[in-house]
DRENDO-1510 file (C-alpha; in Angstrom, 1 decimal, always signed):
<recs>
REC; n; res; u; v; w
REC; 1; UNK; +27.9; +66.8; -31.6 .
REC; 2; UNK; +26.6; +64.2; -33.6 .
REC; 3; UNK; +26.0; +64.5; -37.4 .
REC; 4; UNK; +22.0; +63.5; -36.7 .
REC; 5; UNK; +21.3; +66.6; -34.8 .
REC; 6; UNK; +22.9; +68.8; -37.8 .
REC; 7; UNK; +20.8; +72.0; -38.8 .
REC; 8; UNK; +18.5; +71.3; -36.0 .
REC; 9; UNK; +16.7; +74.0; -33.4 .
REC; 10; UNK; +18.2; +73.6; -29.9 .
REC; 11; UNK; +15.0; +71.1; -28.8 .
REC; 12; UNK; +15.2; +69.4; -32.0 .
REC; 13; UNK; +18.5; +68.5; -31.4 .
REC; 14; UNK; +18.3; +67.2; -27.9 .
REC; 15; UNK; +16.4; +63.8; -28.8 .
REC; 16; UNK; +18.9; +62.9; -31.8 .
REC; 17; UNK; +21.9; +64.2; -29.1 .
REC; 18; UNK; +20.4; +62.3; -25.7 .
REC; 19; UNK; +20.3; +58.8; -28.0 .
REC; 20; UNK; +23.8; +59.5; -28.7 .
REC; 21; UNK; +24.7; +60.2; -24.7 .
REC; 22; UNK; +23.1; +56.8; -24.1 .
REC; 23; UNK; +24.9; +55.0; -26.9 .
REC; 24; UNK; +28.1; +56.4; -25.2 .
REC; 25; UNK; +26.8; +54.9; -21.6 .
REC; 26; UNK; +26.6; +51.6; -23.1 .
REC; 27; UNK; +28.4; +48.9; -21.1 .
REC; 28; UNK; +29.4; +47.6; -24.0 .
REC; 29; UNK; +31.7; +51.2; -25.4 .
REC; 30; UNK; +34.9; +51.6; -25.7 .
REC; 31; UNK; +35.1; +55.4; -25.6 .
REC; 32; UNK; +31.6; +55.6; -26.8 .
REC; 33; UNK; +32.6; +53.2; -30.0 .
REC; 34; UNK; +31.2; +49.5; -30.1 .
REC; 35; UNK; +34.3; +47.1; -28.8 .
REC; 36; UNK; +36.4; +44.3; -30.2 .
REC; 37; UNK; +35.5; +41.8; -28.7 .
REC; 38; UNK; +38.1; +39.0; -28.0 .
REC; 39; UNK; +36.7; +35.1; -29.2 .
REC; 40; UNK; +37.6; +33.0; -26.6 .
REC; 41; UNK; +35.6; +29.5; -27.8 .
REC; 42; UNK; +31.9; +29.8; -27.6 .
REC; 43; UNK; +32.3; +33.0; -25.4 .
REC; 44; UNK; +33.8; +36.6; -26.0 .
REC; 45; UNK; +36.1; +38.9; -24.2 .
REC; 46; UNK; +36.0; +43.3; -24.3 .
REC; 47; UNK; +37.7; +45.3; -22.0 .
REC; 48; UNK; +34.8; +48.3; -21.9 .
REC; 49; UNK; +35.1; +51.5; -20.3 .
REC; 50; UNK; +33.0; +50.3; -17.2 .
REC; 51; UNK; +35.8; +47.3; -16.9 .
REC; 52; UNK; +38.5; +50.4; -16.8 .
REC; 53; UNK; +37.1; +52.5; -14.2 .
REC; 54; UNK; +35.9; +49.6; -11.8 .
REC; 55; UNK; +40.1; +48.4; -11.9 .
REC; 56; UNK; +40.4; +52.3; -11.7 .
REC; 57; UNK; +38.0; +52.6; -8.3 .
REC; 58; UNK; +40.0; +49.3; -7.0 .
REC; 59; UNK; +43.3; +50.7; -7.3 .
REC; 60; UNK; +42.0; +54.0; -6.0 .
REC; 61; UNK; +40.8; +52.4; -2.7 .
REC; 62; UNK; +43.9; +50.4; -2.2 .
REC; 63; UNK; +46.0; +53.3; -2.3 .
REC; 64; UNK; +43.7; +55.3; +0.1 .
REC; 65; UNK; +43.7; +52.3; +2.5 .
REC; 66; UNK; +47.4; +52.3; +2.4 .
REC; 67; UNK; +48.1; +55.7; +2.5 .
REC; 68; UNK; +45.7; +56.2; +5.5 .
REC; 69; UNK; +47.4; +53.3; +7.5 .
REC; 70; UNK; +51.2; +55.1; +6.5 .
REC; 71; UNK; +49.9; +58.4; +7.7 .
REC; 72; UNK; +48.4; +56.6; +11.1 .
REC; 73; UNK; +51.7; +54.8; +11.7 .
REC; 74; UNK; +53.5; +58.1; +11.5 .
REC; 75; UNK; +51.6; +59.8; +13.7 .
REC; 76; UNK; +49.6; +58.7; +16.6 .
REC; 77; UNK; +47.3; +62.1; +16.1 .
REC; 78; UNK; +47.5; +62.3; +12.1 .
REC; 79; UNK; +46.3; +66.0; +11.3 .
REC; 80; UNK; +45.3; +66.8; +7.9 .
REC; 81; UNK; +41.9; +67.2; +6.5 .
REC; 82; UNK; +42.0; +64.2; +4.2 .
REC; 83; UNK; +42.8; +62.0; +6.9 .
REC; 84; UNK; +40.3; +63.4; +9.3 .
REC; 85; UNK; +38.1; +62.7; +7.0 .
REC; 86; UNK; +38.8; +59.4; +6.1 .
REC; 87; UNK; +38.4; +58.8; +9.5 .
REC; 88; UNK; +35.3; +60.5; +9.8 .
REC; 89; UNK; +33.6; +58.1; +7.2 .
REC; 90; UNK; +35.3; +54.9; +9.2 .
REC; 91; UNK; +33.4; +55.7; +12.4 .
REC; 92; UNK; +30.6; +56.4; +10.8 .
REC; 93; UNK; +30.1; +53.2; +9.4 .
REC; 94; UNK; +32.1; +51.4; +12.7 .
REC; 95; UNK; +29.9; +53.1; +14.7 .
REC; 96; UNK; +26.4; +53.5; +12.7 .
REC; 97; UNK; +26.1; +50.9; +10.7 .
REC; 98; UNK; +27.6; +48.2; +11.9 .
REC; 99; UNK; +26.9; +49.2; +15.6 .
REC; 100; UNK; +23.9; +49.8; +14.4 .
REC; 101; UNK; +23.0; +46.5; +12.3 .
REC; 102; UNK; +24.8; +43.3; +13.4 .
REC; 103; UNK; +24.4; +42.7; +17.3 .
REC; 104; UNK; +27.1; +40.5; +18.0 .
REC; 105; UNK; +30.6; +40.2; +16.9 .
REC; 106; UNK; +29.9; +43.3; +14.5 .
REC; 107; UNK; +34.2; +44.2; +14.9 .
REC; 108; UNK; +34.7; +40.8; +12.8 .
REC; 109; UNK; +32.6; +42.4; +10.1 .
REC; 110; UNK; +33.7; +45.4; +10.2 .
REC; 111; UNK; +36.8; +45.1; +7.3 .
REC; 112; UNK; +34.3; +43.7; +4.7 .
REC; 113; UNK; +31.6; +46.2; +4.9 .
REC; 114; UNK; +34.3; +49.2; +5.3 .
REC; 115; UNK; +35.8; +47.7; +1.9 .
REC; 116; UNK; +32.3; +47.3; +0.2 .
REC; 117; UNK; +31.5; +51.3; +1.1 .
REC; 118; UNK; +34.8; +52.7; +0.3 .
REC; 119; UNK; +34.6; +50.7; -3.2 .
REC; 120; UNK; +31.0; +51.9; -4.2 .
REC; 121; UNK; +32.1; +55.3; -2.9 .
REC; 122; UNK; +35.0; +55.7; -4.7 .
REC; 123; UNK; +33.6; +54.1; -7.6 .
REC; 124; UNK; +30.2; +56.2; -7.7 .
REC; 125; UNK; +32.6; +60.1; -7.4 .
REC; 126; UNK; +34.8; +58.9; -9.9 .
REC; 127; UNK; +32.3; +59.0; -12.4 .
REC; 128; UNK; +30.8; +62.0; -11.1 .
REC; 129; UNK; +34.3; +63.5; -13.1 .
REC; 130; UNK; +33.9; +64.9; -16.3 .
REC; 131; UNK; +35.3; +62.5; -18.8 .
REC; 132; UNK; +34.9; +59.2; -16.5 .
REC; 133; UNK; +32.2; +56.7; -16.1 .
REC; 134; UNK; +30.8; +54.7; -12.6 .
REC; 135; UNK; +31.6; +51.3; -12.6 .
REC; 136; UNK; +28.3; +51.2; -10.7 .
REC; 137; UNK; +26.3; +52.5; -13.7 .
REC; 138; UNK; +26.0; +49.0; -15.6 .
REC; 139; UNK; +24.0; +46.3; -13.7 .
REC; 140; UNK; +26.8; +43.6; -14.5 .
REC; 141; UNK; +29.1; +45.1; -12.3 .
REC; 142; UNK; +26.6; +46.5; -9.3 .
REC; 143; UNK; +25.2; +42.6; -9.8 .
REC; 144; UNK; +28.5; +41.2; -9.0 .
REC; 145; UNK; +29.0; +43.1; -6.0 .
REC; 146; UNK; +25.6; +42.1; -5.1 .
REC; 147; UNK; +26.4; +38.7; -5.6 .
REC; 148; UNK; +29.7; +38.8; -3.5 .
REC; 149; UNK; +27.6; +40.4; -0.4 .
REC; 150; UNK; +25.4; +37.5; -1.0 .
REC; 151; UNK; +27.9; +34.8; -1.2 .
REC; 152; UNK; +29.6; +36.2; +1.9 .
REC; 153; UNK; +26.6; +36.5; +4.3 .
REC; 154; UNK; +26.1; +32.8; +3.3 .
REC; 155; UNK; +28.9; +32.0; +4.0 .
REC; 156; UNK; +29.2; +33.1; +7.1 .
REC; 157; UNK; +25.6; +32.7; +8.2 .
REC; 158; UNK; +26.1; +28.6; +7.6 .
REC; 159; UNK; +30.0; +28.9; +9.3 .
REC; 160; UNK; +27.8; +30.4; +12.4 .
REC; 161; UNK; +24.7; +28.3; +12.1 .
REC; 162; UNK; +25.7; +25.0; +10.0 .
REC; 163; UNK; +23.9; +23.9; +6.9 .
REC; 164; UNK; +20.6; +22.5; +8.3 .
REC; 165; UNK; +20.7; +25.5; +10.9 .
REC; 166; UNK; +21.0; +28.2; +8.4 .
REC; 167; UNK; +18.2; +26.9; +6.4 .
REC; 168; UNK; +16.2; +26.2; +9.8 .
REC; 169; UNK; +16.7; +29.7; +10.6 .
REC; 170; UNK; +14.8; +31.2; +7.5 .
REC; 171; UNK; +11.2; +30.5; +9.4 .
REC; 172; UNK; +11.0; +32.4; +12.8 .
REC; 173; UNK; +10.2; +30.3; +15.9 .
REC; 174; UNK; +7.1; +29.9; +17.1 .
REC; 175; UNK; +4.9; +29.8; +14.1 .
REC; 176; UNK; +2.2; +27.1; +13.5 .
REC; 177; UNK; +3.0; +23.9; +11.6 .
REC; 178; UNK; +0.4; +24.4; +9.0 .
REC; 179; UNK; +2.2; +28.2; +7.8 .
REC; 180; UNK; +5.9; +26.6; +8.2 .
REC; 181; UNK; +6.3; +25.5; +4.4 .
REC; 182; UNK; +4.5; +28.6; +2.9 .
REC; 183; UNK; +6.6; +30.9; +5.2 .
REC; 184; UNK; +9.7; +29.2; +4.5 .
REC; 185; UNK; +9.4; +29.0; +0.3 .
REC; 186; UNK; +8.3; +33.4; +0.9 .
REC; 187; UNK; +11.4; +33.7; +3.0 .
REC; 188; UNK; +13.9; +31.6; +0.7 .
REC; 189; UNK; +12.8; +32.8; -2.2 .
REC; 190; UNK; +13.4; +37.0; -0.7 .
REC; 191; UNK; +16.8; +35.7; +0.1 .
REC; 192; UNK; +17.6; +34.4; -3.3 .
REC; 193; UNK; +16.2; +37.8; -4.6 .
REC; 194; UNK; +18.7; +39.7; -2.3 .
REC; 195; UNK; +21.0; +40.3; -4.5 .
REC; 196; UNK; +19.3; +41.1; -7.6 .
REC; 197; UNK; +17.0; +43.9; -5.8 .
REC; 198; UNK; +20.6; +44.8; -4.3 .
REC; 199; UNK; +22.2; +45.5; -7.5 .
REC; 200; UNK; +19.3; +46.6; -9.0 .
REC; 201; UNK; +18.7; +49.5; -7.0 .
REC; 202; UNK; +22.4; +50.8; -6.9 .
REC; 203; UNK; +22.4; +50.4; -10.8 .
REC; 204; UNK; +19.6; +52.3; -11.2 .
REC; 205; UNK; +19.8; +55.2; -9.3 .
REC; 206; UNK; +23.7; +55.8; -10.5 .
REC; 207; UNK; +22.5; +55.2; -14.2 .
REC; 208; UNK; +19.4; +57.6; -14.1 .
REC; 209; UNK; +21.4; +60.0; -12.7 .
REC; 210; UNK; +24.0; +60.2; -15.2 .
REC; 211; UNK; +21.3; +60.6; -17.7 .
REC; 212; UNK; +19.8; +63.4; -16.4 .
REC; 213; UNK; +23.0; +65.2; -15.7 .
REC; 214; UNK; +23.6; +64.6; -19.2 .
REC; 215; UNK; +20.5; +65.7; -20.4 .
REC; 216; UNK; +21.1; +69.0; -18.6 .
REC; 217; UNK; +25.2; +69.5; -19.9 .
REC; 218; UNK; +23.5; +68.7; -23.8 .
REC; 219; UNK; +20.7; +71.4; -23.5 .
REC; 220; UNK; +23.6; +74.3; -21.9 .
REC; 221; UNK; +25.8; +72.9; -24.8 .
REC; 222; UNK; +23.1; +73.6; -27.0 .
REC; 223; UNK; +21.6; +76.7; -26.0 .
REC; 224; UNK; +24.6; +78.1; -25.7 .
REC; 225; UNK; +25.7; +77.3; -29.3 .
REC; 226; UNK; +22.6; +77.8; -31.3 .
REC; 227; UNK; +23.3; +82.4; -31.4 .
REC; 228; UNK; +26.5; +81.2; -33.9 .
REC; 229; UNK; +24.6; +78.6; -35.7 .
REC; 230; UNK; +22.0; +81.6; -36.4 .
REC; 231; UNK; +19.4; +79.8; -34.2 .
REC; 232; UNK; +18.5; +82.8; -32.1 .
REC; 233; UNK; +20.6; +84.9; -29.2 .
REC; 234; UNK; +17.0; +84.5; -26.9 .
REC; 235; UNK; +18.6; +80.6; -26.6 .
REC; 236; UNK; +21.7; +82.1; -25.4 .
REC; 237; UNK; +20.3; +84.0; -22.9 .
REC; 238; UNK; +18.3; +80.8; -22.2 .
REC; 239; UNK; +21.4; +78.8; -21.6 .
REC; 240; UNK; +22.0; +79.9; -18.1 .
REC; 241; UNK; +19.1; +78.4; -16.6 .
REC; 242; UNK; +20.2; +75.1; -18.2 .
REC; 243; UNK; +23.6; +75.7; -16.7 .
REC; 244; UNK; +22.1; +76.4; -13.0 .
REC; 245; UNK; +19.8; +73.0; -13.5 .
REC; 246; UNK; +23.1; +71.0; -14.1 .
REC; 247; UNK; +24.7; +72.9; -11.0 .
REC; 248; UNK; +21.9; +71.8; -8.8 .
REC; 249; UNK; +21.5; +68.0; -10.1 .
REC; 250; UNK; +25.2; +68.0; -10.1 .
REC; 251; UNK; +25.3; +68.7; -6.4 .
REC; 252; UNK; +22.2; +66.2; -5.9 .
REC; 253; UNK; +24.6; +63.0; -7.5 .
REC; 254; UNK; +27.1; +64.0; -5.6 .
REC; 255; UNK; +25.1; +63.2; -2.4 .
REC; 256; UNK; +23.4; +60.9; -4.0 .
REC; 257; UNK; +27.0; +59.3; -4.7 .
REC; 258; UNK; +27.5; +58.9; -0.8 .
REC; 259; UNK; +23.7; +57.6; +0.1 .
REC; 260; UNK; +23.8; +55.1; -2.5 .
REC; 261; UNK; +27.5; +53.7; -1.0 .
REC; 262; UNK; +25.5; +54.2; +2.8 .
REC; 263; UNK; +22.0; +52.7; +1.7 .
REC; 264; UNK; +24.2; +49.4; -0.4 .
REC; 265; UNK; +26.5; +49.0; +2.8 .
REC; 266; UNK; +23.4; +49.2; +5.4 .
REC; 267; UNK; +21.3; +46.8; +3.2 .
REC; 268; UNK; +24.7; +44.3; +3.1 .
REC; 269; UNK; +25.2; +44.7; +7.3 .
REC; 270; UNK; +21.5; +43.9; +7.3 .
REC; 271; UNK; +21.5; +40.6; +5.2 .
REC; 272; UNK; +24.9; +39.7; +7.6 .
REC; 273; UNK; +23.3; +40.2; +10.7 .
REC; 274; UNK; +19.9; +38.2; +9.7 .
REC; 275; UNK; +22.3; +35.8; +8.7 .
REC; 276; UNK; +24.5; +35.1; +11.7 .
REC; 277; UNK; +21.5; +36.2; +14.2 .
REC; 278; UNK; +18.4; +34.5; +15.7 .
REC; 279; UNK; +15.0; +35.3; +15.0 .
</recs>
């Protein structure tokens, strides 16, 4: 508890305490202290808690990846929930979002889209963990994934299309002449947006939810506490409801955790297929 909120009633305390929550969220913390930064010329280097737990989520997917392929190799029918369930979530996104997005060649698309949803998954329960923070709750880091989905659907838009193709293939056939320059600056300048409204949205959504579910763990904390600071036993008694709040929005990020790793991944098979397709 913060020496600011000292003294104060439980509502009194939960501005002073919820500044303090955010201080701790900042991208820039080292276990909710400011960092020391490394000079490195004109530019500066800090290995933040974010930094930590994206390397964390990375290793964590590169074991699962290698442990699911060991347990498949072993066994043509591998039993086991885990697995099952790994496999579950494979086909799902084989079978519904790229079956579903890209119309041709989806199967050579399929590895980088599985490896961009197992990452934000991963990444987004891992700071649903008491004690740990998402790599996908600071926009730097949901901004460079953004960015690599970008650069890749480039990439292989032009590999499919050339350079003069690609850019051709921003303005739909068929239109007249006269619209052909507005309606290609509109349709280059949403692509350039792409990944900033991409990042954006996954930042967002993981960050605002981290705040409430803080919100809700500092009012139980505080409820609960204020009978033997001589604030009241009625806030004890209180303190439940609080408690049952952070239940249910607990159990709202944690689907939240898998939509925002579904809606990301749909969103990137989306830009691919628009890239590599006609219009």
């Amino acid at each position: 508890m913060s020496v600011e909120a000292a003294g104060l009633s439980p509502m009194e305390r939960l501005v002073p305490e919820v500044n303090h929550y955010i201080k701790m969220l900042d991208p820039l913390s080292v276990s909710g202290s400011s960092s020391n930064p490394v000079k490195l010329g004109w530019n500066e280097l800090a290995l933040s808690t974010y930094m930590v737990f994206f390397i964390i989520a990375l290793i964590l997917v590169v074991a699962i990846v290698f442990w699911a392929k060991k347990r498949m190799t072993a066994s043509p029918v591998p039993k086991g929930r885990a697995i099952n369930a790994f496999e579950l979530l494979v086909d799902f996104v084989r079978n519904n979002i790229v079956g579903g997005c890209i119309k041709h060649d989806g199967e050579k698309y399929t590895p980088f889209i599985l490896t961009v949803f197992f990452f934000i998954l991963v990444s987004n329960v891992v700071g649903l963990i008491p004690g740990c923070k998402p790599s996908t709750g600071t926009i730097g880091a949901t901004f460079a994934l953004a960015m690599i989905v970008f650069v890749y659907f480039t990439v292989v838009g032009i590999a499919k299309k050339g350079g003069f193709g690609y850019i051709k293939a921003l303005v739909p056939r068929g239109l007249p002449k006269a619209v052909v320059p507005l309606i290609f600056v509109i349709e280059f300048a949403s692509m350039l947006l792409r990944p900033i409204t991409l990042g954006l949205r996954l930042f967002a959504n993981m960050y605002a939810g981290h705040i409430i579910l803080g919100i809700f763990a500092i009012l139980t904390e505080l409820f609960i506490l204020a009978p033997f600071e001589h604030q009241g036993v009625l806030n004890a008694v209180v303190s439940p409801v609080w408690f049952l709040l952070l239940v249910l929005m607990y159990t709202l990020e944690v689907a939240i955790a898998g939509i925002q790793a579904y809606v990301f991944t749909l969103l990137t098979a989306v830009y691919i297929d628009g890239a590599i397709g006609e219009h």
